[in-house]
N, C-alpha and C positions, 0 to 999 in steps of 0.2 A: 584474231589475237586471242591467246589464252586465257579465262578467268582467270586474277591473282588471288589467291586465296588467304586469306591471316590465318595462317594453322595457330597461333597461341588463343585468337578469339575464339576458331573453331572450339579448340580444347576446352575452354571457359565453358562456351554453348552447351556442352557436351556433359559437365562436370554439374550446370547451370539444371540441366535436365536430370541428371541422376538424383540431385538433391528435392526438387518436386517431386519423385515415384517416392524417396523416401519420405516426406513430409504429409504426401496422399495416400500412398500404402504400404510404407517401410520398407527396412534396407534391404529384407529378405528377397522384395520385387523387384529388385534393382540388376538386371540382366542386360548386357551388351543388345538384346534385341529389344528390351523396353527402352533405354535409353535413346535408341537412334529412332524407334518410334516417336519418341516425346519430344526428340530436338529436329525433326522435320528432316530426317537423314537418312539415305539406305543403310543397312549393316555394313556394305565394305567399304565406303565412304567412313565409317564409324571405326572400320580396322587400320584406317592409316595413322589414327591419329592413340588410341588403344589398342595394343593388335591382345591384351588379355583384360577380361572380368579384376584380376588385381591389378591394373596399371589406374583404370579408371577408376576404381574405387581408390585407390591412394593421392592419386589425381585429385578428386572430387575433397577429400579428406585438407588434403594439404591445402589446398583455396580459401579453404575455411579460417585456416590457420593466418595462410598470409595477407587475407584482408582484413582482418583484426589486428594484424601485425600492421600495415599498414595505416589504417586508421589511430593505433594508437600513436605510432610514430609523428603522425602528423598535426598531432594535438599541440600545441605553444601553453605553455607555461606563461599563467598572469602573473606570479604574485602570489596570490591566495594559494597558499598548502595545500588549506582542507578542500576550497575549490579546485582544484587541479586534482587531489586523488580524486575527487568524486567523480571528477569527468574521466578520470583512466577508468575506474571500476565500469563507470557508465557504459563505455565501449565494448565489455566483457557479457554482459547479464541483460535478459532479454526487453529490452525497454520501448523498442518499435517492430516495427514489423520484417524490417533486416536482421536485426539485431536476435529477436523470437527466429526465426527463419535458421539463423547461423548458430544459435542453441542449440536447434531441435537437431539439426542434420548430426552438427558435433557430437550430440548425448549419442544418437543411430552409432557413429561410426566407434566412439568411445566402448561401448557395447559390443561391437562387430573385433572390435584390439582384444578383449581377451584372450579370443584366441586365433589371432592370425597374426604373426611376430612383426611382418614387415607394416602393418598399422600400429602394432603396440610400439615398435619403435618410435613411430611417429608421433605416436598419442605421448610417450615419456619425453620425448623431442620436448615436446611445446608445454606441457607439463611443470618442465625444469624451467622451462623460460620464463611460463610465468612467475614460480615463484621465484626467481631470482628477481621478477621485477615488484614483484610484495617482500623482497629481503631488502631492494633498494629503497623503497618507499620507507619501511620501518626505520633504515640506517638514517636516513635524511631525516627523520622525524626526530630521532633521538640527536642526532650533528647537532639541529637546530632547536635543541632542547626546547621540544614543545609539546614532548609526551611527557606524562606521568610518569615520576621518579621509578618507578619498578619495574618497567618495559622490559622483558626480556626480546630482545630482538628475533633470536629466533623462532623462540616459539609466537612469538606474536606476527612474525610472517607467516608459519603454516596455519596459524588460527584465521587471519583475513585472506589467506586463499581457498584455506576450509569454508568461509563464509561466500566468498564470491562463487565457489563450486555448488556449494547447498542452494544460492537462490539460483543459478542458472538449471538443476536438476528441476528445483519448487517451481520456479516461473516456468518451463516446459510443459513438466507432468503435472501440474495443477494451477493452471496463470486464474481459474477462480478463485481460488484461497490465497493467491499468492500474488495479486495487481504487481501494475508495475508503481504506480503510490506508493506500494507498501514495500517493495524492492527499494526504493531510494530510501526510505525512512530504515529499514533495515540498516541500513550503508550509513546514515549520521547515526544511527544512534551507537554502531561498532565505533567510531570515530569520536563521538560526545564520551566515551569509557576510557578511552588510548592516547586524547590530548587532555594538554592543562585546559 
């Protein structure tokens, strides 16, 4: 009888593997023949599933995307405001070692979008999402008048997605100067300025 094969885990495995070359020695290493090295795979075993170098890298990119996406989605609302954005921020900015992991890959590919459209698409993709979801957070905060009389909504969504992008750049490229302690307290103290 035939091995059944899950090609979406493959793909994951696959994706799963390109993100450790970059993590151990950047995007630059990150080749269809290092990758099926790394995930215990021949190369054309590795061509069914990417048959190009940008399939897997938009592949590996997107993963990124959608387990953040998913995590956040699966977050429940207590009650608590403040506690509720902190835990969506939380999900965004490098706090454990998934979280650091999902940083570092993202800042690689983010880097690699300048100049290749079909990642910058993607990168402006997810970009737009988030802050649409720091325009919703500002709009609810101000609905349930619990900001500060001067709240400009807008600008005060692209200033807390400016702020969650700075510590995920700081907590990456410098997690010495930049603890994950000091990452949360970052985060109430933007929130101690924008609530009553």
């Amino acid at each position: 009888m035939p091995k059944i094969v899950d090609h979406d885990s493959r793909r994951v495995q696959l994706a799963e593997a390109a993100w450790r070359i970059i993590r151990t020695k950047g995007i630059d290493e990150v080749s269809v023949r290092r990758v099926a090295e790394e995930a215990g795979m021949s190369l054309g075993s590795l061509r069914h599933y990417f048959v190009t170098h940008s399939e897997l890298i938009a592949f590996s990119m997107r993963l990124v995307a959608d387990r953040v996406e998913r995590r956040l989605r699966s977050k429940k609302r207590t009650g608590d405001i403040r506690h509720d954005i902190e835990t969506l921020i939380a999900e965004l900015v490098p706090l454990d070692e998934e979280r650091a992991a999902e940083c570092e890959v993202w800042f690689a590919f983010a880097g690699k979008a300048v100049a290749d459209s079909a990642l910058g698409a993607l990168l402006r993709e997810v970009h737009d999402a988030l802050h649409a979801l720091f325009r919703q957070i500002t709009d609810e905060l101000i609905r349930l008048n619990l900001t500060k009389p001067d709240i400009d909504p807008g600008l005060e969504a692209k200033r807390m997605h400016a702020m969650v992008d700075g510590l995920v750049v700081h907590g990456v490229t410098c997690p010495e100067r930049l603890t994950r302690q000091q990452i949360r307290e970052v985060v109430s103290y933007h929130l101690d300025r924008i609530l009553r």
